[in-house]
C-alpha positions in Angstrom: 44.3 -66.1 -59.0 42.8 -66.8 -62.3 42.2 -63.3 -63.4 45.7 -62.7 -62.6 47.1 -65.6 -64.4 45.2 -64.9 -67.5 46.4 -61.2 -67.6 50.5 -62.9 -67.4 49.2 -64.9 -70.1 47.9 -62.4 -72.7 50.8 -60.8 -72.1 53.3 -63.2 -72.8 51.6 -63.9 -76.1 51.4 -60.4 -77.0 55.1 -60.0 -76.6 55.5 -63.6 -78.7 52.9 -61.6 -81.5 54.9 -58.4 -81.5 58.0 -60.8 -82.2 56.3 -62.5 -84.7 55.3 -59.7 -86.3 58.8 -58.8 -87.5 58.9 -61.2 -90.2 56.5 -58.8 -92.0 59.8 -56.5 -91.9 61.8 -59.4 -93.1 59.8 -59.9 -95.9 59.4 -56.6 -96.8 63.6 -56.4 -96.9 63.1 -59.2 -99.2 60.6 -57.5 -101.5 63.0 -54.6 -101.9 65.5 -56.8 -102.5 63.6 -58.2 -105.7 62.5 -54.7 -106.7 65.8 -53.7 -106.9 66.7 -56.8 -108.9 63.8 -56.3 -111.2 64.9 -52.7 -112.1 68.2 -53.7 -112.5 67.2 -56.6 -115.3 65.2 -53.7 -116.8 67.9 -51.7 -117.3 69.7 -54.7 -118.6 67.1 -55.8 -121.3 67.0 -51.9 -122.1 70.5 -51.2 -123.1 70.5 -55.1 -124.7 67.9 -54.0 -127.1 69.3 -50.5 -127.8 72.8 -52.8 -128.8 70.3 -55.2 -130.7 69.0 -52.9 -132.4 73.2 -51.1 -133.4 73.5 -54.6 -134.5 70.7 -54.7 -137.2 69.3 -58.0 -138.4 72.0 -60.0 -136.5 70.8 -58.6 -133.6 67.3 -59.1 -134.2 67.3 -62.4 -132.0 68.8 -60.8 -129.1 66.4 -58.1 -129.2 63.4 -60.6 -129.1 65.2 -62.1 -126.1 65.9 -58.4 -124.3 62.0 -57.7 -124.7 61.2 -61.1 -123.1 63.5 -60.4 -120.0 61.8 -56.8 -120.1 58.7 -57.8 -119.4 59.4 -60.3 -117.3 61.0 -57.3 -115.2 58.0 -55.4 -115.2 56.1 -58.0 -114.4 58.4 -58.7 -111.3 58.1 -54.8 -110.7 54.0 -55.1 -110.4 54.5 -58.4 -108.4 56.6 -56.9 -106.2 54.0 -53.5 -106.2 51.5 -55.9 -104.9 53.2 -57.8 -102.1 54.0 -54.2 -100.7 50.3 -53.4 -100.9 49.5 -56.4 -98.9 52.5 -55.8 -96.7 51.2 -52.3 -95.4 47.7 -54.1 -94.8 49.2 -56.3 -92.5 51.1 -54.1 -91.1 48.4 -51.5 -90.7 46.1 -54.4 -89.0 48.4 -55.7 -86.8 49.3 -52.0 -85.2 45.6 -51.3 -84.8 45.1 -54.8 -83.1 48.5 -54.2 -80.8 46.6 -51.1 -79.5 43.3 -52.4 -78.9 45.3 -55.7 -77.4 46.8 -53.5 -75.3 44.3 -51.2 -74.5 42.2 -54.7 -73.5 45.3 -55.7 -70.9 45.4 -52.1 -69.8 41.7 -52.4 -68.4 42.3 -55.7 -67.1 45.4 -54.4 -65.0 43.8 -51.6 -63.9 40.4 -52.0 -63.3 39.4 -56.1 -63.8 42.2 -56.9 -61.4 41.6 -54.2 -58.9 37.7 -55.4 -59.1 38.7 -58.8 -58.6 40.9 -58.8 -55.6 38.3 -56.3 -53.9 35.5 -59.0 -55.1 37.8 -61.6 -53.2 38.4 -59.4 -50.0 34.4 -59.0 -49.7 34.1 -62.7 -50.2 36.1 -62.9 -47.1 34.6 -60.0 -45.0 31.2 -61.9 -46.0 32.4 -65.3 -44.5 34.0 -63.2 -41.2 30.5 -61.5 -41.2 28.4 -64.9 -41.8 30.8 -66.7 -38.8 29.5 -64.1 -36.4 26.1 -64.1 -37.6 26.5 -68.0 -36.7 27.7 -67.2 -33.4 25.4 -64.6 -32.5 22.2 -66.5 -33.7 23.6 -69.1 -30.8 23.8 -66.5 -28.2 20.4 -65.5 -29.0 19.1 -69.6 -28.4 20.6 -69.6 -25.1 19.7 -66.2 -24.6 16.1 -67.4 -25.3 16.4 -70.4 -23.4 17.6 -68.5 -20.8 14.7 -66.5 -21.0 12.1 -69.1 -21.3 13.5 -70.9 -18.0 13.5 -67.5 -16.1 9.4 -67.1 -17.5 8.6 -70.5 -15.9 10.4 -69.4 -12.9 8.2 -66.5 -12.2 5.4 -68.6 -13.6 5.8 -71.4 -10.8 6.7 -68.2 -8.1 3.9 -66.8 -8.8 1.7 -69.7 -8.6 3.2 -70.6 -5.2 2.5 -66.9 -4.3 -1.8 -67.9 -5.5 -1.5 -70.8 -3.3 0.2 -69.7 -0.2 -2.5 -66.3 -0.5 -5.3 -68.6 -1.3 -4.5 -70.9 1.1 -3.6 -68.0 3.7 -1.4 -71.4 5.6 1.8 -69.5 5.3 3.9 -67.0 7.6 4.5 -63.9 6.5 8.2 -64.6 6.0 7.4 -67.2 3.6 5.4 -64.7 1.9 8.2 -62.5 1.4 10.7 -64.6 0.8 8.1 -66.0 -2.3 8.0 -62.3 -3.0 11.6 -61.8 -3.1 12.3 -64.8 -5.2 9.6 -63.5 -7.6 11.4 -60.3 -8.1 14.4 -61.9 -8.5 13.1 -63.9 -11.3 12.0 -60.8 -12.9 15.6 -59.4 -12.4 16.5 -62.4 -14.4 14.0 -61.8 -17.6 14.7 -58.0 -17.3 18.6 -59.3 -17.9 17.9 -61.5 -20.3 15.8 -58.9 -22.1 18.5 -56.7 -22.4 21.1 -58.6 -23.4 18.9 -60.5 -26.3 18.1 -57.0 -27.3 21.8 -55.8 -27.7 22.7 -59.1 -29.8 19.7 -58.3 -31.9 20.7 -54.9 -32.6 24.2 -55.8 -33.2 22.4 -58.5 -35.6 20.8 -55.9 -37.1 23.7 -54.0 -37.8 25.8 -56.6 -39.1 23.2 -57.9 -41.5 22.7 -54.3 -43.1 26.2 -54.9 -44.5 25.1 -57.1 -47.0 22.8 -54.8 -48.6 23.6 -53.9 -51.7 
């Protein structure tokens, strides 16, 4: 079933996302790794120049050093201020899409899948349905044959009844029996009659189905 097979697919690829998404975490252990390092140099260049400066002019070329790794500290500090920044973007982007993704294979469990296995069980109902409809449209041919047949019957009884009354050449047992044969014939359409009518109805109510 495609529907269902798309649904397994999402979410296998929504658990390989979530997975994924834990390298943010990795890098953001990293990051505080490297803010910790940065504040550490700082502290470092800081106490350098405070012993530069004890040391007066011999000093002096440390100190310019110590400032250097200062702000190369702070500017591994705002670097590192930025990265988190971008990190709780991603972060905050990626939770909202896991919801909605979610939320998407949610409705496709609950209600796309349910609609399309009921879809599929009226697709089958509607070829049961068009299989009778096939076989009653044959029982109303023969049923219409049969009818047509018992029609030509009564028409040639009936014209044999004209000619033997026309004629006035026949007993009147032959007359009777013509008479007899007559209503039998009519027996027959009556039948027939009555059983195309009950396969029409049932027609009738089979074909309602399908109205939407």
């Amino acid at each position: 079933m495609l529907a269902k097979t798309i649904y397994e697919e999402m979410q296998v690829k929504l658990a390989e996302a979530v997975e994924e998404a834990k390298v943010v975490n990795q890098i953001r252990i990293m990051v505080d790794s490297i803010e910790a390092i940065a504040h550490k140099t700082n502290l470092i260049s800081l106490n350098a120049s405070i012993e530069a400066a004890r040391a007066g002019d011999e000093g002096r070329g440390f100190s310019v050093v110590a400032e250097e790794i200062r702000k190369l500290a702070d500017q591994s500090s705002q670097s590192v201020n930025n990265i988190h920044i971008v990190i709780d973007r991603v972060q905050e982007s990626f939770s909202r899409l896991l919801v909605n993704t979610q939320g998407i294979l949610a409705f496709m469990g609950n209600q796309v899948t349910a609609d399309y296995t009921r879809f599929i069980q009226m697709g089958l109902q509607y070829e049961k349905d068009a299989i009778y409809i096939s076989e009653m449209s044959n029982k109303i041919t023969i049923s219409a044959s049969g009818i047509k047949k018992a029609i030509e019957e009564v028409s040639q009884t009936s014209q044999s009844v004209a000619q033997i009354t026309n004629e006035s050449i026949s007993t009147s047992g032959e007359l009777q029996e013509s008479v007899s044969q007559t209503a039998i014939a009519v027996e027959d359409v009556a039948s027939s009659a009555q059983t195309q009518a009950e396969m029409a109805l049932s027609l009738n109510e089979l074909i309602s189905k399908f109205k939407l």
